[in-house]
N, C-alpha and C positions, 0 to 999 in steps of 0.2 A: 440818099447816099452821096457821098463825095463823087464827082464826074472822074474822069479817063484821066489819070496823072499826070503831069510836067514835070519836066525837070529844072525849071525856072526856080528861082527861088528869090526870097525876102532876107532883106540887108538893112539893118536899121546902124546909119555909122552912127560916130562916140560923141557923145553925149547929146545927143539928141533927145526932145522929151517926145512921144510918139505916142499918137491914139489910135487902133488898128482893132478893123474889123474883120472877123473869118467867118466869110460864108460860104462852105463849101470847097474851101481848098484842100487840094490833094496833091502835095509835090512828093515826093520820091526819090531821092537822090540813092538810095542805099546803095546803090552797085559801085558809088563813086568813092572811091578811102577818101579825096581831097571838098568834100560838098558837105555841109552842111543846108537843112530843108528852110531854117527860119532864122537868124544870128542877128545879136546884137552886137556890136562891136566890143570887142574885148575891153575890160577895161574901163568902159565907158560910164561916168558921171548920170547919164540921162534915164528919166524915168519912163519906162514905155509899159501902158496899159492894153493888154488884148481882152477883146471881147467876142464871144462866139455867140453866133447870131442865133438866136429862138429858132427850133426844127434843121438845122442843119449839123450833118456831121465833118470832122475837117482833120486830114490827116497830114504828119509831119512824118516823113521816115530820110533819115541821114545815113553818110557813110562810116565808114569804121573809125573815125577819128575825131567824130564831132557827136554832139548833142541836139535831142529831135529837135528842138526850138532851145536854142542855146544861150547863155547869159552866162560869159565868161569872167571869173574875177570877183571881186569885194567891194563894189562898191556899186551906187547907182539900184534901182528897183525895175520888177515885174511884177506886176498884177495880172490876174486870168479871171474875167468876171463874164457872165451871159449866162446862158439856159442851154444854149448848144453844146456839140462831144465834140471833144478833141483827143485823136492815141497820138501819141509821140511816142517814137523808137527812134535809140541812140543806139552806137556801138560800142567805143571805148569812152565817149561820152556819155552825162546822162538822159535819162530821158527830157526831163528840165530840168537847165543848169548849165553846167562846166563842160570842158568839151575836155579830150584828151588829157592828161594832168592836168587840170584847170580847177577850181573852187566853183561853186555854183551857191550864190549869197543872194537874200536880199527880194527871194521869192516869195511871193503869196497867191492862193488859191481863194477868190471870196468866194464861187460857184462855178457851174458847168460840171460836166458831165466829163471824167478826164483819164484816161488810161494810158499808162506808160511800162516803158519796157526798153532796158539796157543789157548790154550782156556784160560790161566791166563799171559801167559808172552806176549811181545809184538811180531810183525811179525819180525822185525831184535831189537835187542835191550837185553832189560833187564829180566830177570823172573820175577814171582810173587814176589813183593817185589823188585824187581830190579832196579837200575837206568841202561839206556840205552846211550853210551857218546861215542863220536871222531866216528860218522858214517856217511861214503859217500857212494853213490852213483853217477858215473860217467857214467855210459852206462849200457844198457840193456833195457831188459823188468820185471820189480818186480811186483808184485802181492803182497800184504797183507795181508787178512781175518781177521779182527776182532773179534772172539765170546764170549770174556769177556768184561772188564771193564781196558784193555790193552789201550794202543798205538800202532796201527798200523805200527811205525816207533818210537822207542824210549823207555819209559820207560813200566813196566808191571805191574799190578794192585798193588794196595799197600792195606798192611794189615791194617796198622796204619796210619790213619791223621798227626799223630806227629811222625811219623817215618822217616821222610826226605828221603823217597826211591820211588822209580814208575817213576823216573825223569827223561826226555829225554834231554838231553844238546851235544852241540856241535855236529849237524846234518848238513848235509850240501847236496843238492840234485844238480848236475853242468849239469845231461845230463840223456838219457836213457828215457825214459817211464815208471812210477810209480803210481799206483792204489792203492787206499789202499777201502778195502771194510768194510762199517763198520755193524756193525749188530745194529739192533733197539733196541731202550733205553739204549745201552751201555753208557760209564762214561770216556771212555778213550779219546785221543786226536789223533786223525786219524795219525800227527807228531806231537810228543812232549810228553808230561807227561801220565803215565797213570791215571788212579782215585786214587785223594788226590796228583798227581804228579805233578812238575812242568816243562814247556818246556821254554828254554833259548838256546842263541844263533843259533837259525835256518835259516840256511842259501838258500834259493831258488835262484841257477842263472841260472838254462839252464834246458833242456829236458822238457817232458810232466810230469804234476802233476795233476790227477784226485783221489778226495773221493768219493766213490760213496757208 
């Protein structure tokens, strides 16, 4: 199990290409609105690869305005590859991805063990307000939680009908185990758009896909 929390956290500035190992980290910022637990710089060009280490679990939890491990914007990549678990919890962020109106692009999942949970943005995807775009999933086990009017996989609640934001585009699921959990009378699309979002090109070819 992850040791006694910090509130320290991980800062990867803009464009930096970054190789990062988690073993066993527990940071915790949630009580903070202005903290994000892990952030790439907004914006940022640079590809950064995390890897969770064999037998370790590693937890991310953020404040109400950021995302658990954050990759804000359209451009630039994340990879998540190892054998170890990682839960990320976002607030108005998602859980991976975008932080407050933010887009969360540009993600991929090849393995590990990974569970997430927002309460406005989506589980991998966009923030509040966010479109969620170019996300795979190739191996693993994911986890999702629903508890707004999110996307489980994709975009994150939208504030405005006429805002063209919430939108989950270009998803693509090839392999792994993927659950998305949705909570009752939510609005969002378990994959695809959040509420007032739209979902387009979703691509399903391999592994397990259960909404429950």
């Amino acid at each position: 199990d992850p040791g006694v929390s910090t509130t320290d956290r991980i800062f990867i500035e803009a464009n930096v290409n970054a190789n990062i190992t988690l073993a066993g980290v527990n940071i915790d910022v949630s009580r903070k609105d202005d903290a994000p637990a892990l952030q790439i710089a907004d914006n940022s060009q640079g590809n950064v690869a995390i890897t969770l280490a064999s037998g370790t679990k590693n937890r991310l939890c953020s404040g109400l305005k950021f995302a658990g491990l954050q990759k804000s914007g359209n451009v630039g990549t994340l990879v998540i590859r190892g054998t170890g678990a990682l839960y990320c919890q976002g607030g108005y962020g998602a859980g991976i991805g975008g932080g407050d109106e933010r887009a969360g692009c540009g993600i991929t999942i090849e393995s590990g063990d990974i569970e997430l949970k927002s309460t406005q943005g989506a589980g991998i995807g966009g923030g509040r307000n966010g479109n969620g775009q170019g996300i795979r999933i190739r191996g693993g086990k994911v986890t999702a939680t629903m508890t707004g009017d999110s996307a489980g996989i994709g975009g994150g609640t939208a504030l405005s009908c006429n805002a063209l934001q919430g939108n989950g585009i270009d998803i693509e699921i090839s392999g792994g185990e993927v659950t998305v959990v949705c909570a009752p009378n939510k609005r969002g699309s378990a994959i695809g758009g959040g509420f007032c979002g739209a979902g387009k090109n979703i691509v399903i070819s391999g592994g397990k896909v259960k909404v429950a």
